[in-house]
C-alpha positions as CSV (number, residue, x, y, z in Angstrom):
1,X,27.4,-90.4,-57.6
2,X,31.0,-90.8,-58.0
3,X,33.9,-90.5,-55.0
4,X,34.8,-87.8,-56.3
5,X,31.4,-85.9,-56.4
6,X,30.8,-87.5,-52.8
7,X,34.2,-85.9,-51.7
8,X,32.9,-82.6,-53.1
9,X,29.9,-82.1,-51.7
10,X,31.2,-83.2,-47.9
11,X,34.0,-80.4,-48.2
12,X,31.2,-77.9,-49.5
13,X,29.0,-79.1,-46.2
14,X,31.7,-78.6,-43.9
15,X,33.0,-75.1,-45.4
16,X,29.0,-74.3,-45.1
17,X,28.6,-75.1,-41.1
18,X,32.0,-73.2,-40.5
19,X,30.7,-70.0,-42.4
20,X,27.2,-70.2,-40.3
21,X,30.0,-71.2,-37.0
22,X,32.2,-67.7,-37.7
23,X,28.9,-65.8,-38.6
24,X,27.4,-66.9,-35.2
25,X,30.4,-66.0,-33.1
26,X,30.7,-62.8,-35.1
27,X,27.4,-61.8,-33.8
28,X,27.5,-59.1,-31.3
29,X,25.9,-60.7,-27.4
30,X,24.0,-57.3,-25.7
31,X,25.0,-57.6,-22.5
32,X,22.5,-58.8,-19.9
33,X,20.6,-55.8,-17.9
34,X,21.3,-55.9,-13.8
35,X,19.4,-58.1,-11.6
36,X,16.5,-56.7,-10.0
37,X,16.7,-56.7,-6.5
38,X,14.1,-59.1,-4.9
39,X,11.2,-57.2,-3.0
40,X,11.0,-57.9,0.5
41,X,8.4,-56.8,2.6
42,X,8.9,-55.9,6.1
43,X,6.1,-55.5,8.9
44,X,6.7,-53.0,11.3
45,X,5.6,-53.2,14.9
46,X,4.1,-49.4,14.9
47,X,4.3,-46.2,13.3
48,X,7.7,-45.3,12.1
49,X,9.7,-44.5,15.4
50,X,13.7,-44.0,16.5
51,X,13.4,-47.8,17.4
52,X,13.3,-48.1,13.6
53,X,16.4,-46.0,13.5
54,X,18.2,-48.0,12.0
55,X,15.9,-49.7,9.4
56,X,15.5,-46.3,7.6
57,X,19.3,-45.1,7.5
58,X,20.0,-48.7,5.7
59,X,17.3,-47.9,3.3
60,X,18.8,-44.4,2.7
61,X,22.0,-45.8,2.7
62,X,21.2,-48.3,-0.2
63,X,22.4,-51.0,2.3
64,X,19.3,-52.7,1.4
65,X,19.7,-52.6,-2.1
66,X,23.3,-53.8,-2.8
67,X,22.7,-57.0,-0.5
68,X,20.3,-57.3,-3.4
69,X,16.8,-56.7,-1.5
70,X,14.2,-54.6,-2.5
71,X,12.7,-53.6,1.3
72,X,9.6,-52.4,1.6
73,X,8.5,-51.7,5.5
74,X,4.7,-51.3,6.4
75,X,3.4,-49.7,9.2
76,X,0.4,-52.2,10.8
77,X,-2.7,-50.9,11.7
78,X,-2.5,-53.5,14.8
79,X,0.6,-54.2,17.0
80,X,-0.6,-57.7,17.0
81,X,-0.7,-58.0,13.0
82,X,2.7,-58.8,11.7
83,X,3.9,-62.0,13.4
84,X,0.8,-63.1,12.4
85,X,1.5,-61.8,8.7
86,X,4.5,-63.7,9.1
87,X,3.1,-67.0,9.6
88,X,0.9,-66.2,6.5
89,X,3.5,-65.7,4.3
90,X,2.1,-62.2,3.5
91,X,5.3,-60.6,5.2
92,X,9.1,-61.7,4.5
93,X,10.1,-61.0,8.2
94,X,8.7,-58.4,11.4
95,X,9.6,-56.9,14.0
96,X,7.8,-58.0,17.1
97,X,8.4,-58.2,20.6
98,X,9.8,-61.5,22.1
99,X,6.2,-62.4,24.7
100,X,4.8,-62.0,21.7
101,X,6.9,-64.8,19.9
102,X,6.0,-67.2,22.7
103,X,2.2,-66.1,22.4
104,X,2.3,-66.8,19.0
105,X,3.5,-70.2,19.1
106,X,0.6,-70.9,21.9
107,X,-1.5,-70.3,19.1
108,X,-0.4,-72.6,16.6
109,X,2.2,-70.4,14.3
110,X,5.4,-71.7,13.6
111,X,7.4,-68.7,14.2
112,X,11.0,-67.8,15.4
113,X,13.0,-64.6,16.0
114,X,16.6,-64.5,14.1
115,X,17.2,-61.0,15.8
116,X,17.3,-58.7,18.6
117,X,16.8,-54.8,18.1
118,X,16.6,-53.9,21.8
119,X,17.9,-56.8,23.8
120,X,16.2,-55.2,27.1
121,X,12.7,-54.4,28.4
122,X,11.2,-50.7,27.3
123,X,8.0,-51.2,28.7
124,X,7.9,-49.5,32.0
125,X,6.0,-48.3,35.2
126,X,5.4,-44.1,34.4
127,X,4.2,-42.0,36.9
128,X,4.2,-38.0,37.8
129,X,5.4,-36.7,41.1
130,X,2.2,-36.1,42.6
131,X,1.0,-39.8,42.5
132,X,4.0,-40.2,44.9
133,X,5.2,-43.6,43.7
134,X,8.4,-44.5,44.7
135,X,8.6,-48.1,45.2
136,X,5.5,-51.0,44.2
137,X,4.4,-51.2,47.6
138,X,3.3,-47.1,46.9
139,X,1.1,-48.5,44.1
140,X,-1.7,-49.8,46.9
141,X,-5.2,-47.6,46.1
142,X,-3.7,-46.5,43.1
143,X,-5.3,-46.6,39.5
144,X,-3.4,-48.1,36.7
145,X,-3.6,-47.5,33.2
146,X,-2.5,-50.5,30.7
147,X,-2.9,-50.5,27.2
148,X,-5.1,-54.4,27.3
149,X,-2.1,-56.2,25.9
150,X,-2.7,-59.6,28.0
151,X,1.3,-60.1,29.4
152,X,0.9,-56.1,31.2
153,X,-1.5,-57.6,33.7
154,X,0.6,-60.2,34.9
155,X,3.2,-57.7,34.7
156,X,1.5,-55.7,37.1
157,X,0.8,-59.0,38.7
158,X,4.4,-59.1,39.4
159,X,5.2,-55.7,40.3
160,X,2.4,-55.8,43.0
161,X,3.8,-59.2,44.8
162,X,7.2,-57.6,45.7
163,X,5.0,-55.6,47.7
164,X,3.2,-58.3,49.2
165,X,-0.1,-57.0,46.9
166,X,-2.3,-58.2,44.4
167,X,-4.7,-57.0,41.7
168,X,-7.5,-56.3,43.7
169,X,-5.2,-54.1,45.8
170,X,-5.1,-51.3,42.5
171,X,-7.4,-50.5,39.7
172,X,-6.1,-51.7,36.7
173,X,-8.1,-49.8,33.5
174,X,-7.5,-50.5,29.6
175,X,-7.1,-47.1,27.9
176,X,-5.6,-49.0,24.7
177,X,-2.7,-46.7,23.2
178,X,-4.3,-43.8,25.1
179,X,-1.6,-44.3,27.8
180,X,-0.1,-40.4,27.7
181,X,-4.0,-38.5,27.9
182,X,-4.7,-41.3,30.6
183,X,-2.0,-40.0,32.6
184,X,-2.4,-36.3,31.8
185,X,-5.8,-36.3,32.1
186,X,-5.8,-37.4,35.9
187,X,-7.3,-41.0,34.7
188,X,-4.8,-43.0,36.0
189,X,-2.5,-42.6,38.8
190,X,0.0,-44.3,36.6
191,X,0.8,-46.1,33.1
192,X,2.3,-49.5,32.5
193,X,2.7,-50.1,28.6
194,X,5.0,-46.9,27.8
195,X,8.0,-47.3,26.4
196,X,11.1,-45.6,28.5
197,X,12.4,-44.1,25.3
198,X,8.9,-42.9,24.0
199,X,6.5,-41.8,26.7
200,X,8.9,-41.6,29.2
201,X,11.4,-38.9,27.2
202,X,8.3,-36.9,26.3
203,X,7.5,-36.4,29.5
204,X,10.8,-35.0,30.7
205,X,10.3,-32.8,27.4
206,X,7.2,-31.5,29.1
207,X,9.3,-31.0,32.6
208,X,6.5,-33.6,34.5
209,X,9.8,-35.2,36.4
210,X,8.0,-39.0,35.9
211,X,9.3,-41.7,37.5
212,X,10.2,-44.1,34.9
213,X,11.1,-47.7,35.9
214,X,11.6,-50.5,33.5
215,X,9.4,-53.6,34.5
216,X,12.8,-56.1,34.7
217,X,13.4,-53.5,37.7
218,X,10.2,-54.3,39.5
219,X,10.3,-58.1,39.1
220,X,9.7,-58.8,36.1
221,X,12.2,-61.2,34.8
222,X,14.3,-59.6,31.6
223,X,13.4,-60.2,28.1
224,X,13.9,-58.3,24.4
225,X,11.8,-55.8,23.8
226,X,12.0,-55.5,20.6
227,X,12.6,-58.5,18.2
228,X,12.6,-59.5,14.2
229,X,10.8,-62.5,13.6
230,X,10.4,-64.8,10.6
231,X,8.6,-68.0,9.4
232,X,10.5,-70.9,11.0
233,X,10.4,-73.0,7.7
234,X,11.4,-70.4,5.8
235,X,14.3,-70.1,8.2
236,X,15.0,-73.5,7.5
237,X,14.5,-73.8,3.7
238,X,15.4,-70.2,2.3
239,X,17.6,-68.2,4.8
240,X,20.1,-66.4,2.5
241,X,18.0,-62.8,2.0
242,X,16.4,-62.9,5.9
243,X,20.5,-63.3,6.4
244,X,21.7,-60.5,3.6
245,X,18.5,-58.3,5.3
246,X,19.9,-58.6,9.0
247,X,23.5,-58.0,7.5
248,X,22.2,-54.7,5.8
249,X,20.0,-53.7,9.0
250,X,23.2,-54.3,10.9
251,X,25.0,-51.6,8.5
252,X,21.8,-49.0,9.3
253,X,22.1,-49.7,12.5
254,X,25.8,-49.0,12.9
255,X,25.9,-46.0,11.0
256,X,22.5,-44.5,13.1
257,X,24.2,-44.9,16.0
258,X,27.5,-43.0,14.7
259,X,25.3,-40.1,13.6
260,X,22.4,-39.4,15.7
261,X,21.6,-36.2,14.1
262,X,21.3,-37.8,10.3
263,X,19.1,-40.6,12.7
264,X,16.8,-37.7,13.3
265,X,16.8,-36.6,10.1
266,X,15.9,-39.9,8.5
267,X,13.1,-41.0,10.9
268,X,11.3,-37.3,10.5
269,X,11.5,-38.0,6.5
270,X,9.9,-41.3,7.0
271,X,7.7,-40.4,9.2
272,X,4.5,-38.7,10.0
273,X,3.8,-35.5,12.1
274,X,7.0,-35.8,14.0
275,X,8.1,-33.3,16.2
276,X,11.8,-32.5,15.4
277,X,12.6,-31.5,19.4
278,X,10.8,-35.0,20.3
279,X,12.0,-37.4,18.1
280,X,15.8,-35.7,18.0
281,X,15.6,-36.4,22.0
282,X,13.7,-39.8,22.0
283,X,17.2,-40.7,18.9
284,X,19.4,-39.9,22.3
285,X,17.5,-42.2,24.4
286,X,17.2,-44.8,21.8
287,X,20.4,-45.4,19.8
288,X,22.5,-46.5,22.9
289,X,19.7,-48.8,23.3
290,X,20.0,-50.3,19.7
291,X,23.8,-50.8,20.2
292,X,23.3,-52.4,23.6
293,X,24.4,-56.2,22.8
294,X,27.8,-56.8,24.0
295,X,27.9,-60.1,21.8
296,X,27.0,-58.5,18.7
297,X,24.4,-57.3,16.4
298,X,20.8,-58.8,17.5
299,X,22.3,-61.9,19.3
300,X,19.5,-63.1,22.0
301,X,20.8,-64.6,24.7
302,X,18.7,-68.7,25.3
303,X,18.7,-68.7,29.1
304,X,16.9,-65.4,29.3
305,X,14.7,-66.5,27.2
306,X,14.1,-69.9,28.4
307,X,13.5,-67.7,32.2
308,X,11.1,-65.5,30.4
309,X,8.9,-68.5,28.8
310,X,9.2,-70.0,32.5
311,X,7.4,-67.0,33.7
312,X,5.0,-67.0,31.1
313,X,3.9,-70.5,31.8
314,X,3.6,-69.7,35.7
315,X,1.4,-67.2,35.0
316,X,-0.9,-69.2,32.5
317,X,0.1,-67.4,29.2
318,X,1.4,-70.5,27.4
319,X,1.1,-74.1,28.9
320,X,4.9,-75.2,28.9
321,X,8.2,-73.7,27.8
322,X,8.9,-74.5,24.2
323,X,12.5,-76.0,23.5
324,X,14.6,-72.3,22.6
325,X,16.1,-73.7,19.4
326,X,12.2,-73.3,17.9
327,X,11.7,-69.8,19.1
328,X,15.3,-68.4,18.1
329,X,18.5,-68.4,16.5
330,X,21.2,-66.9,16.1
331,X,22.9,-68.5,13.2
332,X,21.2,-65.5,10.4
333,X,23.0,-62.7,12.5
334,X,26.7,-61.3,11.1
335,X,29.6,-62.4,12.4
336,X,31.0,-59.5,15.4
């Protein structure tokens, strides 16, 4: 082959690959189809409730679903069921209750709460007028109706000793969630296990007058009630959508608290046979509750916590306090 025939054929080559080049870029790109948003499962504590107020107004808000999260809450059939769901990986994050954080780490699951719904106790001593209990030193003779969650003993444990009394000075009696009929019925002189917001609001409802008395009043060191808890290595390896969840439950939160009535509104459509005059009054009792942080959205406060775990380990629940930066942060929550 001559030069010439050489030069020819490199020129037709070229003038090939730069034809297939223009056809290429002349090709039209379909433009690639949104990101689905990634599911994340969420274990409730209960039944769907106002403490969940603001969960359900970021879901109807979409809050949820432009931080890029597909949340999908599920209603336990055991309180005790989703930390432990948790620590399985089976759930992306759950709301708890902070004893039950330190309980949890007892038992060998590597756990942590990166928020705080109701940075105060709910639990609380209920009784009617007639059981004329005024003060814990009233509560001598008395029966007392828990729901056989371990911590309420030593609650009541508590309560009693400001009064100079002890367990064997009351009879305590587990009547699981059956706190309300216990009451009611004449079982029990008083509850400890109710919730201020919950039992304690439908009983003004019902004109009973209880006496309602949060355990931190009685004794009872303060702690969070009501707490969201996640993985602890997850925490530490993948923290972006627990962080873009608490910033959209933040949002829900925010906007619940701005509008109780649309609160009302959005727990009854999530929820199961609930009253509208109930859960519209238990909203009231709750929202202020779910705003209560001065510091911000969900921050826990280490000392109280660290005074908590102290108590727990005086009364034999866990065998030492645990250092707080393995049983909660802080650093997932928005900025105030």
């Amino acid at each position: 082959m001559s030069a010439g025939t050489r030069s020819a054929s490199r020129c037709a080559a070229a003038l090939a690959l730069c034809a297939l080049a223009l056809t290429a870029c002349g090709e039209k790109q379909e433009p690639a189809g949104p990101t689905p948003p990634q599911r994340f499962n969420l274990a409730l504590d209960f039944y769907v409730n106002p403490d969940h107020a603001g969960v359900y107004t970021a879901l109807d808000h979409g809050y949820f679903e432009q931080a890029g999260l597909d949340v999908v809450p599920r209603v336990p059939g055991d309180p005790s069921a989703p930390i432990k769901q948790v620590a399985a990986g089976q759930a992306d994050v759950a709301i708890s209750y902070e004893p039950e954080v330190f309980l949890a780490r007892q038992q060998g699951l590597d756990v942590i709460s990166v928020a705080a719904l109701v940075d105060e106790p709910l639990t609380s001593l209920i009784s009617l007028p007639d059981a004329a209990i005024a003060e814990p030193a009233d509560l001598a003779g008395k029966t007392i109706a828990t729901a056989g969650i371990p911590y309420q003993q030593d609650f009541l444990e508590t309560i009693l000793t400001q009064a100079g009394l002890s367990l064997s000075d009351v009879e305590e009696v587990n009547v699981g969630f059956n706190l309300l009929p216990a009451l009611l019925g004449g079982q029990a002189d008083a509850i400890l296990g109710g919730f201020r917001n919950v039992e304690g609001v439908e009983l003004e409802l019902r004109g009973d007058d209880p006496s309602v008395v949060p355990v931190d009043q009685f004794g009872v060191p303060t702690y969070d009630e009501l707490v969201v808890v996640a993985d602890r290595s997850r925490v530490e390896d993948d923290p972006e959508s627990i962080r873009l969840f608490l910033e959209a439950l933040a949002k829900g939160t925010r906007d619940a608290v701005k509008d109780p009535h649309q609160a009302t509104s959005t727990i009854l459509d999530h929820g199961q046979a609930l009253d509208r005059e109930t859960t519209a009054a238990e909203i009231n009792a709750t929202l202020p509750l779910l705003a209560a942080s001065k510091d911000g959205f969900g921050r826990m406060n280490p000392d109280e916590w660290e005074r908590f775990a102290g108590w727990m380990a005086d009364h034999g629940l866990i065998d030492a306090i645990p250092p707080m930066d393995e049983v909660l942060t802080n650093d997932l929550l928005p900025q105030p």
